[in-house]
C-alpha positions in Angstrom: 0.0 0.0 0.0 2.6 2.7 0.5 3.4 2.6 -3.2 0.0 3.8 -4.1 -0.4 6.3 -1.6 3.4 7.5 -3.3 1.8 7.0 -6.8 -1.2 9.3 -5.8 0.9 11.9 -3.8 2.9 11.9 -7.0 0.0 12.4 -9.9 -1.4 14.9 -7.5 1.4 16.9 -7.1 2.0 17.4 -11.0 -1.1 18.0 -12.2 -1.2 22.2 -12.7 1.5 21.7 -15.7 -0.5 19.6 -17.9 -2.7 21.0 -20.9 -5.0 18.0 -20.9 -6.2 15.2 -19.0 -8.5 11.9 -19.9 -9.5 10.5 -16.3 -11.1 7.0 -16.6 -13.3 5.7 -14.1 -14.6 2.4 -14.1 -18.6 2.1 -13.8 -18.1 -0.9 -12.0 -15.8 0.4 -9.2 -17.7 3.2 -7.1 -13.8 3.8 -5.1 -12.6 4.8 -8.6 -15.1 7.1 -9.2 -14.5 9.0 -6.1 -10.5 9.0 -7.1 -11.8 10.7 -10.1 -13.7 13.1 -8.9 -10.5 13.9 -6.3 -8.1 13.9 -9.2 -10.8 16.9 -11.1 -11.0 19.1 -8.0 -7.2 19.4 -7.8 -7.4 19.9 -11.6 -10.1 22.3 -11.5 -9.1 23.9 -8.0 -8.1 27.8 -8.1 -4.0 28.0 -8.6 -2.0 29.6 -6.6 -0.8 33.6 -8.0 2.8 32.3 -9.1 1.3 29.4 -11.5 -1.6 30.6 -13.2 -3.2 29.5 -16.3 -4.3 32.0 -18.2 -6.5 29.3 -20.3 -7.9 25.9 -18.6 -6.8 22.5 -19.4 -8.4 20.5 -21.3 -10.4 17.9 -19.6 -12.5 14.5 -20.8 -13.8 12.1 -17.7 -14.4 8.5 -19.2 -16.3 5.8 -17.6 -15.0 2.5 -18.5 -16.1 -1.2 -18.9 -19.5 0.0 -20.2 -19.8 -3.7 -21.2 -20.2 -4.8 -17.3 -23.8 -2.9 -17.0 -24.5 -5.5 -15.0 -22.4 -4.8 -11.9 -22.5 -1.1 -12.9 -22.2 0.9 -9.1 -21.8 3.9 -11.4 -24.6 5.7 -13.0 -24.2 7.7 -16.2 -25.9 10.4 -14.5 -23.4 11.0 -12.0 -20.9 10.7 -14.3 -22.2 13.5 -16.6 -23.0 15.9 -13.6 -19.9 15.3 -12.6 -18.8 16.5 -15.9 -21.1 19.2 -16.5 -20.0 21.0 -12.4 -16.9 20.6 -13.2 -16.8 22.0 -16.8 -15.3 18.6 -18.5 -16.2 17.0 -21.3 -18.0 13.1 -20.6 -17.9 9.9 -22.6 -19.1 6.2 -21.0 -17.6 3.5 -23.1 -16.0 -0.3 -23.2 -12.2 -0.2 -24.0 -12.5 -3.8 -24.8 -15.5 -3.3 -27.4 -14.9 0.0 -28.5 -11.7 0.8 -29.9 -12.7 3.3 -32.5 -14.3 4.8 -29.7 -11.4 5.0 -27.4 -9.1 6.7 -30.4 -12.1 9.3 -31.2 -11.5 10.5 -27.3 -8.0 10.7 -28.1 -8.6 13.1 -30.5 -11.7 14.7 -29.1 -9.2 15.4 -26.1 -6.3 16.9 -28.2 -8.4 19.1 -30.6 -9.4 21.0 -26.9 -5.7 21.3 -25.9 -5.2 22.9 -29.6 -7.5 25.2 -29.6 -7.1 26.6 -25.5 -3.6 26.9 -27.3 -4.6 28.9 -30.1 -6.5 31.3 -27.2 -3.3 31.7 -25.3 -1.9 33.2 -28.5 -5.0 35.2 -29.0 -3.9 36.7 -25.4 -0.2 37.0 -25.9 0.7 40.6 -25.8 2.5 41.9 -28.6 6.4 41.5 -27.8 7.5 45.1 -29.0 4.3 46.7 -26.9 5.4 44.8 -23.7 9.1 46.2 -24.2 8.0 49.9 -25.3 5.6 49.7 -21.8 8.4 48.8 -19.8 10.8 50.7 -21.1 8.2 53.9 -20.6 7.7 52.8 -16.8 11.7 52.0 -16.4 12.5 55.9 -17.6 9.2 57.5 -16.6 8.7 58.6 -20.7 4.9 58.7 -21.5 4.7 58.1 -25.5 1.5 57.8 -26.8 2.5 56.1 -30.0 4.7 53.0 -30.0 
C-alpha cells in the first residue's frame, strides 16, 4: 500500500503543468469514481498567483467497462453531472469493445488542448508593446505612440 499512496501523492502533485487530461473511471468500481472526482478538483481547483493558467486545461472524464452494466455501481448520470460541475467533457464506453471509440476520445481530447492553445496566443501581448511599456515605466517617458 505505500506505493500507491506514493503513486497518488505523486499524480497529484504534478497536475497544474499539464494541458490536458482523460480520467477513466470504471462504472463498476464506485472507489474509482470518487478518485476521479479527487483527481478533477485538484485539476479544477483555483491555482495559486505564481502558477496561473491563463487558459484551462483540457479535460475528458471516461467511464470505462460500459460492457459490465451488470455490476455497474456507477450511474451515467453522476458521471455526466460530474462532468457538466466541473466544466469537463464526458464519454461512458467499453475499451474492450470499442476501440474506434477509445481513439475518437483521443482526439476529441487533443483538438481541446489545440484550440485553448490557439486562445493563449490570442492573449499573448504583442512583444515590441510589452518592451516599449516597460521601457516607458523604467524611464518614466509617457509616449502615446509606440
Amino acid at each position: 500500500m505505500p506505493n500507491l499512496k506514493k503513486a497518488k501523492s505523486s499524480l497529484t502533485s504534478e497536475l497544474h503543468w499539464a494541458d490536458g487530461f482523460v480520467i477513466v473511471y470504471d462504472i463498476s468500481d464506485r472507489s474509482s469514481f470518487a478518485f476521479a472526482k479527487a483527481l478533477i478538483y485538484r485539476i479544477r481547483e483555483p491555482q495559486s498567483s505564481h502558477c496561473k493558467r491563463t487558459v484551462e486545461s483540457a479535460v475528458l472524464l471516461v467511464g470505462n467497462k460500459q460492457d459490465l452494466c451488470h455490476v455497474r455501481e456507477v450511474g451515467w448520470e453522476e458521471g455526466q453531472k460530474l462532468a457538466l460541475d466541473n466544466r469537463c467533457q464526458f464519454s461512458e464506453l467499453s475499451a474492450a469493445e470499442q476501440s474506434l471509440e477509445v481513439e475518437m476520445m483521443f482526439i476529441r481530447i487533443i483538438k481541446d488542448i489545440l484550440a485553448n492553445f490557439k486562445l493563449k496566443e490570442k492573449r499573448r501581448p504583442s512583444g515590441s508593446k510589452s518592451m516599449a511599456k516597460l521601457i516607458n515605466n523604467v524611464f518614466g517617458k509617457r509616449r502615446k505612440s509606440v
